[in-house]
SERO-4910 file (N, C-alpha, C, O; in steps of 0.05 Angstrom, whole numbers):
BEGIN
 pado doro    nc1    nc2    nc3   cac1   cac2   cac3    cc1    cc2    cc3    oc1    oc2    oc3
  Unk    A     17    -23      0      0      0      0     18     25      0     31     32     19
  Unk    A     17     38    -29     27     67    -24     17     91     -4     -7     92      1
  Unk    A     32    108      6     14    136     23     20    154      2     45    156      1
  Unk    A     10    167    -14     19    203    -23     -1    217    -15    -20    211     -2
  Unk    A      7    242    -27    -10    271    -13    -10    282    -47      5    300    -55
  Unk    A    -29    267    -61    -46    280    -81    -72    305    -84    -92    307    -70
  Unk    A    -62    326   -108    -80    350   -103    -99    358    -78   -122    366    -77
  Unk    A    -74    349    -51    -76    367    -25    -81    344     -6    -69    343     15
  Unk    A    -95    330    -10   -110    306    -11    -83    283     -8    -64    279    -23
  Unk    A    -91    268     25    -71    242     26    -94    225     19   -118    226     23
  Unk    A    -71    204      4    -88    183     -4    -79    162      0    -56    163      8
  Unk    A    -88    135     -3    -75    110      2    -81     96    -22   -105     96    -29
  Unk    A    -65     85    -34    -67     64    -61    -52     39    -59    -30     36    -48
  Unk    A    -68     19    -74    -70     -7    -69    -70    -15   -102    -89     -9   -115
  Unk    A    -47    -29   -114    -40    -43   -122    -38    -76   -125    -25    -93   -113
  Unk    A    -58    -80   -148    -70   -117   -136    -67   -135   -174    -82   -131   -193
  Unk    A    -51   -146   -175    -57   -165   -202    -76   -182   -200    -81   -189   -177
  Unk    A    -85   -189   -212   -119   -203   -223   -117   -218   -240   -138   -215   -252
  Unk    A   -101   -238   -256   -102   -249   -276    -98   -235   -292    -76   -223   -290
  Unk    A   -112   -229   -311   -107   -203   -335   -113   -176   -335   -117   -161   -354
  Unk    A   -112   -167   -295   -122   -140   -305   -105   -125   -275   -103   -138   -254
  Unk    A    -98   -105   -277    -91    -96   -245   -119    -75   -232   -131    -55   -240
  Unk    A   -119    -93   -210   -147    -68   -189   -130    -55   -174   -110    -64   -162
  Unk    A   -141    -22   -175   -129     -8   -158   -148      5   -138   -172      1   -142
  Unk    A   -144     18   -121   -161     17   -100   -153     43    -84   -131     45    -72
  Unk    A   -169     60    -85   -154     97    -85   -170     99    -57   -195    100    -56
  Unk    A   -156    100    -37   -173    107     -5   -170    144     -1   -147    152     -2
  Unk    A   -189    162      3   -179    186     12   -185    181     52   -204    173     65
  Unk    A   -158    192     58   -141    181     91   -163    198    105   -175    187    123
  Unk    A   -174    230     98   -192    242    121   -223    229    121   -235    225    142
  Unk    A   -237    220     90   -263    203     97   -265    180     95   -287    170     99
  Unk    A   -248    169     88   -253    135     83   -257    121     72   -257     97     77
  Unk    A   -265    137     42   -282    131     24   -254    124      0   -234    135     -9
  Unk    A   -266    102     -3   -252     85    -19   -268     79    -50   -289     67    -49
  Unk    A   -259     86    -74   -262     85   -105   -234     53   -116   -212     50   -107
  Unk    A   -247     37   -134   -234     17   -151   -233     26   -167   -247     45   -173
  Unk    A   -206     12   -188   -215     11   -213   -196     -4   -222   -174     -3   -210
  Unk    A   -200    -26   -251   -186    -39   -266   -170    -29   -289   -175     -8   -302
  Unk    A   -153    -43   -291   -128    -30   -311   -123    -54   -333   -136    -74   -328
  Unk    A   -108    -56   -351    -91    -57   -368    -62    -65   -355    -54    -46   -342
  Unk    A    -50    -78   -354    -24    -84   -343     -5    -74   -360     16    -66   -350
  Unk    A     -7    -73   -380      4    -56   -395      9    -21   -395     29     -9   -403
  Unk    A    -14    -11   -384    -22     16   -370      1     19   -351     11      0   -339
  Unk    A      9     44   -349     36     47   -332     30     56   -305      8     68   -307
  Unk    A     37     56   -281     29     56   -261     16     84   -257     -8     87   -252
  Unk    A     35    108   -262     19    136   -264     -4    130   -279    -25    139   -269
  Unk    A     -6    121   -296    -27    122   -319    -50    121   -289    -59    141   -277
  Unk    A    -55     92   -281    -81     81   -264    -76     99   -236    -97    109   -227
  Unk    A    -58    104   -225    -62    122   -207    -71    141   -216    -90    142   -201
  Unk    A    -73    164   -234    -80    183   -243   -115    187   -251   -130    207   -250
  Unk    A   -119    166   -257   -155    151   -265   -162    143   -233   -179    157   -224
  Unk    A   -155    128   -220   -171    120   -199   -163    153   -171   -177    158   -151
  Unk    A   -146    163   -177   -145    190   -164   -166    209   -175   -177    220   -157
  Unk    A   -176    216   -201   -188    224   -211   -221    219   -210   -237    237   -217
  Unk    A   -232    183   -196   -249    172   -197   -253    187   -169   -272    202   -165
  Unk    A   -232    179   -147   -244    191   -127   -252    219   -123   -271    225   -110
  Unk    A   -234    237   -136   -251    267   -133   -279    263   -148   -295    279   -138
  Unk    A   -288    254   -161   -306    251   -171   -331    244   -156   -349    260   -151
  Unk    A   -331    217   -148   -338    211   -116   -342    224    -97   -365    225    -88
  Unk    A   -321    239    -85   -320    262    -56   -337    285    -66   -352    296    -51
  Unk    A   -337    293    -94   -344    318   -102   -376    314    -99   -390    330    -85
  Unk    A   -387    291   -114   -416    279   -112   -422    277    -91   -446    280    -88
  Unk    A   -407    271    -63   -422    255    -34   -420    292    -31   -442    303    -30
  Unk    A   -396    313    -29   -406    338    -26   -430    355    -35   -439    374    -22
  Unk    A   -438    346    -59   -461    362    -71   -497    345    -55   -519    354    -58
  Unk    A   -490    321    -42   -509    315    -31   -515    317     -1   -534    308     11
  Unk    A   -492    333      9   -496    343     34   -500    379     38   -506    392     59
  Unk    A   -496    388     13   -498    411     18   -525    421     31   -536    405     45
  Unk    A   -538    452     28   -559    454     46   -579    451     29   -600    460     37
  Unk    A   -579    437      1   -608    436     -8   -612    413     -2   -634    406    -11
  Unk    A   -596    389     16   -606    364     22   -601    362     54   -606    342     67
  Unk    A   -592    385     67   -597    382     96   -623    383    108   -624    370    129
  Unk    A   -646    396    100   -675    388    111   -677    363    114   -685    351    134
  Unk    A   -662    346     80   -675    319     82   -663    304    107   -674    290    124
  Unk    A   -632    313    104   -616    288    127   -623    300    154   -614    288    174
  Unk    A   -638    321    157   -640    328    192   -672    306    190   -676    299    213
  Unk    A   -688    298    176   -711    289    180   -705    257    173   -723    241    177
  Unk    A   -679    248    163   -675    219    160   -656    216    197   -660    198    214
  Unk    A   -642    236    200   -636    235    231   -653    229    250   -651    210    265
  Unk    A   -678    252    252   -691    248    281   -712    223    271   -731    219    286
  Unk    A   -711    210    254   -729    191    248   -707    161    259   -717    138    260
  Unk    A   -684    165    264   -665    144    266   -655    144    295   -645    125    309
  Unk    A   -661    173    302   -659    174    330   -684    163    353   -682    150    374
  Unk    A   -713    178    334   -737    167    353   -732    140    354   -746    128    370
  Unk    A   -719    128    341   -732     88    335   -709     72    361   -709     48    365
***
């Protein structure tokens, strides 16, 4: 498992052979949130780090646009509904 500190962002990457394909596996270290993706073995290592780095901003950016405040009404009313039970 590599550590770098990609566009600001530490990350952890995972390097895995598969028969004919390499999975890589892009963790960002402050939420946890972990993105895959398959390669080409042939594909050079920057190559798939660069795509599965790219997958996760992608990811973080989407879970940000669904917490912003046009979906906080919803999650304060999926809360106290998880709290009464």
């Amino acid at each position: 498992m590599q550590r770098q500190k990609i566009s600001g962002r530490e990350v952890f990457l995972e390097f895995h052979r598969v028969g004919d394909y390499i999975k890589v596996s892009a963790i960002d270290v402050a939420s946890n949130v972990e993105v895959s993706i398959v390669g080409s073995p042939r594909t050079t290592q920057q190559q798939l780090t660069r795509i599965a780095v790219r997958k996760l901003e992608y990811v973080l950016e989407k879970q940000r646009r669904h917490t912003g405040p046009r979906f906080q009404s919803v999650n304060r009313i999926l809360h106290r509904r998880q709290t009464a039970t």
